[in-house]
N, C-alpha and C positions, 0 to 999 in steps of 0.2 A: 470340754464340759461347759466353758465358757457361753461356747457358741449355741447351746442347746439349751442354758438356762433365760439367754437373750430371747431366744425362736420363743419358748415356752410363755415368757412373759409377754411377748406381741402377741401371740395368740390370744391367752388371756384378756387382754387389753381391746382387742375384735371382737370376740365373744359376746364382752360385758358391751361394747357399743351394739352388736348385735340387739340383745338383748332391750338395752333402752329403743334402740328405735322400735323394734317389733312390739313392744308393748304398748306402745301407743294405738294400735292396731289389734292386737289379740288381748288387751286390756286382761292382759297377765303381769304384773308388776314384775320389773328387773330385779326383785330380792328374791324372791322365791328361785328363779332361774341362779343368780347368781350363788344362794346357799345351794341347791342344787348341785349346781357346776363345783363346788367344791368338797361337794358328799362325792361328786366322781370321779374327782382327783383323787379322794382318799380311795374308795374301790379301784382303783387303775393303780395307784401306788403296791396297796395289796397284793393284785393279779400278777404286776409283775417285779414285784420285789423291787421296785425303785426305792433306795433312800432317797426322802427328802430333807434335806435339813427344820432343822426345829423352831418354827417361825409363832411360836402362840408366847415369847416375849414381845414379838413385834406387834401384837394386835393389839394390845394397850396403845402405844406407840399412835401407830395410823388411827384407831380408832378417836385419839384427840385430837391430833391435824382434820382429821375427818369431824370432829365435833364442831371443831373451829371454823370452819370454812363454811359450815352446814347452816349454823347457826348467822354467821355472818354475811350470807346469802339469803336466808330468810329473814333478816333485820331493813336488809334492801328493799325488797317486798314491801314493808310498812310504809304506807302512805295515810299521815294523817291529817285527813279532811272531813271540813264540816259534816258533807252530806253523807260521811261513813258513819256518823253519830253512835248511832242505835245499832249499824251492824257490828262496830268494833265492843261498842259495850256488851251485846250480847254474844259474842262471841269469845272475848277475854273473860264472861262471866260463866261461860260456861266452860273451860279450860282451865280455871280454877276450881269450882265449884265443882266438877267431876273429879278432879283431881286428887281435893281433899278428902271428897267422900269417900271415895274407893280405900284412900289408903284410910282411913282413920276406920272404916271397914275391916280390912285387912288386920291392920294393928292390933283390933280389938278381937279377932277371932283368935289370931295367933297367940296374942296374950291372956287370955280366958278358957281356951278349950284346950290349947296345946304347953301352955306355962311359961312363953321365950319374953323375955323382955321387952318394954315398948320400943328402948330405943333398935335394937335388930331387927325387930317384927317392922322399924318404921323403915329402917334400911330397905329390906328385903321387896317392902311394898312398894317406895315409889319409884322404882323401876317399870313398875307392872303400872303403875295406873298416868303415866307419858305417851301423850299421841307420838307420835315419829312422824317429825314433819317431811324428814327425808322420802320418806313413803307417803303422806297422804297428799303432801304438793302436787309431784308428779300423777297421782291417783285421778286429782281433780280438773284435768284436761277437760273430762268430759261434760261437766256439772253447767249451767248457766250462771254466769254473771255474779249474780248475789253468793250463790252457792260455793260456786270459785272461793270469793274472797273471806267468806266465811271459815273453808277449812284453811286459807292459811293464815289467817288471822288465830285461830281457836290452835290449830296445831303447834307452831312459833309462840306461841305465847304458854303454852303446855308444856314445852323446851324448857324456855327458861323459866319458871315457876317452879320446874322438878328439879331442873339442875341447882338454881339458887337453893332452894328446901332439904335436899338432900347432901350439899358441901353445906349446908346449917350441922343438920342431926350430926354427919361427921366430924365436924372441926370442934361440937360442942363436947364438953366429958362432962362438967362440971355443975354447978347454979344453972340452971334455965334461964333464971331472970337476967343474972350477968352475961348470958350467954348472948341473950338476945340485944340485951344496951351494947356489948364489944358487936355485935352485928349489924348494929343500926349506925354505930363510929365509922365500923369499917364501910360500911355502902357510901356512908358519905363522902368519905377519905377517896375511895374508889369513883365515886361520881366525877371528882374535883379531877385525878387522875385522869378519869376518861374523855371529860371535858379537853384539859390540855393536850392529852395525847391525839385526838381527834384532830383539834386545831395543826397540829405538826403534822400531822399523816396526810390532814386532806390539803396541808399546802404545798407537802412534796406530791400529791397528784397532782393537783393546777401547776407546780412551777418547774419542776424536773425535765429537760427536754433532754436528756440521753436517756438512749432506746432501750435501758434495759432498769423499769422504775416499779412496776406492779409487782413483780417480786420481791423486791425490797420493801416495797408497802405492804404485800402479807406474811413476811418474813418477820417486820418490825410488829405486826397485831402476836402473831402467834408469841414471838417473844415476851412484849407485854402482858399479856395472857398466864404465860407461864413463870411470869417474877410474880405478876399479883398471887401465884397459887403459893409460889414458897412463901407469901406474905403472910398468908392467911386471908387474903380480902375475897370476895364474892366475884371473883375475875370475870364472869359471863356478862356482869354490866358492862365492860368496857367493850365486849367487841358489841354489844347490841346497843352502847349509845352511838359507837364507830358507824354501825350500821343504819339506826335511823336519824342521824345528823347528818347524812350524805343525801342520806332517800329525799327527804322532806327541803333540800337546798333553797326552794324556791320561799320556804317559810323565813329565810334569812337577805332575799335581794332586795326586798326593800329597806334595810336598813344601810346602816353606813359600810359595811362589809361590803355593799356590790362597788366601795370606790375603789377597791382592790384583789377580786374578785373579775373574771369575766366568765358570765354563769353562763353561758352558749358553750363555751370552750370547753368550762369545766364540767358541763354535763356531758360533753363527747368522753372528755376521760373518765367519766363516769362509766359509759355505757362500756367502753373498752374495759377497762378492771372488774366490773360484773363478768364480760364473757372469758376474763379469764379465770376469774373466780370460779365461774362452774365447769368449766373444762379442770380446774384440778381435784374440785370436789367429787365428781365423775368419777379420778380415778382411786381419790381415798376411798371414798365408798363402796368402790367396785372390790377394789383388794381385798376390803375388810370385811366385805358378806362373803366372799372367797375361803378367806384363810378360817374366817368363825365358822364356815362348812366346813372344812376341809375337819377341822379337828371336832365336830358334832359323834359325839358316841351314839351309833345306829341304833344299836340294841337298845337305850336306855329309853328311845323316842318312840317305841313299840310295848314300852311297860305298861301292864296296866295302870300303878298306879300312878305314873308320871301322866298318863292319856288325860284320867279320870280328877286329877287335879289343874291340867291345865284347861278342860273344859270347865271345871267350876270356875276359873278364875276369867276364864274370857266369858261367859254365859251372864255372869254377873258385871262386866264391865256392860255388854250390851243393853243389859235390865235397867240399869241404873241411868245409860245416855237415852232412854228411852222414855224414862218416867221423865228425864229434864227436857227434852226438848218437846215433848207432848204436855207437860202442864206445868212446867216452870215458863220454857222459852212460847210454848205454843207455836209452834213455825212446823211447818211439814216435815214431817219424820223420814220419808225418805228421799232422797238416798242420804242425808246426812247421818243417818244410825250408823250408817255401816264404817265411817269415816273414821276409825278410832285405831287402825293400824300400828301395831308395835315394831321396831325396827332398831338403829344403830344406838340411838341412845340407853334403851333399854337396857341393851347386853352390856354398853362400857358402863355403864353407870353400876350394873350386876356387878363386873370384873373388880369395878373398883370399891364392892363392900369387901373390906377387910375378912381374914377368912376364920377371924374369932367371932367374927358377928352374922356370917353365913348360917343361915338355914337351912338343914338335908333336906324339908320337905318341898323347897325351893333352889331345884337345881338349875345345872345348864341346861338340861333336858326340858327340863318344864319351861324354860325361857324360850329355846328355841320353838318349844309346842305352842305357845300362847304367842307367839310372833308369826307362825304360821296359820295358825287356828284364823288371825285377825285381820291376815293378809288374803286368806285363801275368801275369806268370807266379803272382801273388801273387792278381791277380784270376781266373784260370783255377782255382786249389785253393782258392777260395770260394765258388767257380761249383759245383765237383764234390763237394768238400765235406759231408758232412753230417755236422750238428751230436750230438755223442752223448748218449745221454740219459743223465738224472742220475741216479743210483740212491738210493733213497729213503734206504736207511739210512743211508748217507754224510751226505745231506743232514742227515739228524735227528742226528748225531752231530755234527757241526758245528754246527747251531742249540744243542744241549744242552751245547754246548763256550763257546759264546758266550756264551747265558743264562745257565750260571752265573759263567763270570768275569767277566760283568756285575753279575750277584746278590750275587758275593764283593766287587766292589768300592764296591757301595753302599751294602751292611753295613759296609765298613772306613770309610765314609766318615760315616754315620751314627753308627759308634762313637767316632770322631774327635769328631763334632761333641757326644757327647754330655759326651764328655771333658769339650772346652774349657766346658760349659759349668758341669760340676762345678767348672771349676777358677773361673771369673768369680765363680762363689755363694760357694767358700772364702774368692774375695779378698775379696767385700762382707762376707759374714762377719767376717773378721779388721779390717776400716778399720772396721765398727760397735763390733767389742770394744774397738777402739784409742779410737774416739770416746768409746764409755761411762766408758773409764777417766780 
């Protein structure tokens, strides 16, 4: 039995790489493939009366390792420079600003036409109105340039905006107002947290030479992660200050940090702990769209009224990124309409409403319908899609923007060094004069 549940999981584990390489190519995302792949796990278990053991405790489970990693992989990503100005502002503005709307949408339907309360009706929503960076990153291969960094600027910051908002409504019961002062204590307390833990984490990456360290550094995030949640604290800042306190390194070498510090060195451990970061992430994510097919009730995704309500709720997600980036944002509507794909966060964040504050007219079924709905429609403007080309002089003004404020910083850093070293000769200077006398 042993031997068969091992084969089974190597398979699975080919598949899901299968899958990511070939979508690069048939610009069919690996989630549809991989819920897919576990809708036909479940008909093959059917067919032939295999018991499987009962794994939808363990989806909770990986789906936060999978949160953790996902999140802290696109924290990486952040790079904050001047000349992003205007793309990061519009793009966090609009990952809010869609985000709120929808759900404060939502809220208001649920609580008006249908009777549920704001705080369920608020649960319920912001699941549904979280881009899924896990899906739109990889989506955006194809996009040029601007457009790239845009969805994952918009998408990661959509993460954590819904994640923080949604452990808000949860952790609160009581005062709103008190709710939101102990929210503002704890981020700070959490900041300070994240702060120190940062500094320890990223000194065992620069100073740890036994060969076996990256694990123990995402061993030690996830940990933290998970004491801040029994804390009550807003635990999602610590791994995305983890994340963009590493990215952004070079905002820290010119201070006194680079006298102990070697940022060449540390940024090879950098790049090593990134690639192992998304080879684990790879496979949390790969299980977790697996095992949330596997257990998908067929029937319930062919209802009508399951059909007919998760096309209102993605029709209206569209409408609304439509009207913003057409005459809020004003920037070319496509293909960034289409970029709004629902995925891993979505469903853990569903799992994890309480199931007093669950919605029947917001099932699994409807989650999986509106994650597909947003996937399939994400993959059709990938399909149709084509890529624009780059214009030369852009490109050369950008390399000649880089090169030199790379040139300016090498000189400053050289001048630096030349400094210090005038100042060592003064000091040997002066301790010989002092000796002589």
């Amino acid at each position: 039995m042993t031997t068969y549940i091992i084969l089974a999981l190597c398979i699975i584990i080919i598949l899901s790489y299968i899958f990511d390489i070939t979508s690069k190519y048939s610009k069919i995302p690996g989630v549809i493939l991989l819920i897919a792949l576990g809708i036909g796990i479940q008909l093959l278990g059917e067919y032939t009366q295999i018991k499987i053991p009962n794994l939808k405790p363990v989806l909770p489970v990986i789906g936060t390792i999978g949160l953790i990693l996902i999140i802290m992989e696109a924290s990486l990503d952040l790079k904050l420079q001047k000349r992003k100005k205007v793309l990061i502002v519009k793009s966090v503005s609009s990952a809010f600003i869609l985000f709120a709307t929808f759900t404060a949408a939502f809220t208001y339907v649920l609580v008006h036409f249908f009777g549920y309360s704001v705080r369920d009706s608020m649960l319920n929503g912001i699941p549904l109105g979280i881009i899924s960076s896990s899906v739109a990153i990889p989506s955006a291969i194809f996009l040029n340039c601007d457009q790239k960094e845009f969805v994952v600027y918009e998408s990661s910051f959509s993460d954590i905006f819904g994640i923080i908002i949604f452990d808000f409504i949860l952790i609160v019961q009581g005062s709103l107002f008190l709710g939101i002062v102990n929210f503002v204590l704890n981020t700070l307390i959490t900041l300070l947290i994240a702060v120190a833990t940062t500094s320890i984490l990223a000194i065992l990456l620069h100073k740890i030479k036994y060969h076996v360290n990256y694990v123990i550094i995402m061993t030690s995030v996830i940990m933290v992660y998970m004491v801040a949640q029994l804390l009550y604290l807003p635990a999602l800042l610590l791994i995305i200050t983890f994340g963009i306190v590493l990215s952004n390194n070079q905002l820290l070498e010119n201070t006194f940090i680079r006298r102990f510090v070697d940022f060449a060195k540390f940024r090879n451990d950098l790049n090593s702990f990134r690639k192992m970061l998304t080879e684990f992430t790879f496979i949390a994510r790969s299980f977790f769209f697996i095992i949330f097919g596997y257990y998908t009730q067929i029937k319930g995704l062919f209802s009508l009224k399951n059909l007919l309500t998760g096309l209102v709720i993605t029709a209206s997600l569209f409408l609304l990124r439509l009207i913003f980036i057409k005459v809020i944002l004003r920037m070319k509507v496509m293909p960034l309409l289409l970029f709004i794909p629902r995925g891993l966060i979505t469903i853990l964040l569903f799992l994890s409403i309480p199931l007093a504050s669950r919605i029947p007219l917001i099932g699994e079924e409807v989650i999986t319908l509106v994650i597909l709905m947003t996937v399939f429609i994400l993959m059709l403007g990938n399909i149709i899609h084509k890529k624009e080309p780059i214009h030369i002089e852009e490109t050369v003004y950008d390399a000649n923007y880089l090169v030199s404020e790379e040139t300016l910083r090498l000189r400053d850093l050289e001048a630096r060094r030349l400094k210090d070293q005038e100042e060592e000769k003064l000091k040997e200077l002066e301790t010989s004069d002092r000796m002589r006398k």
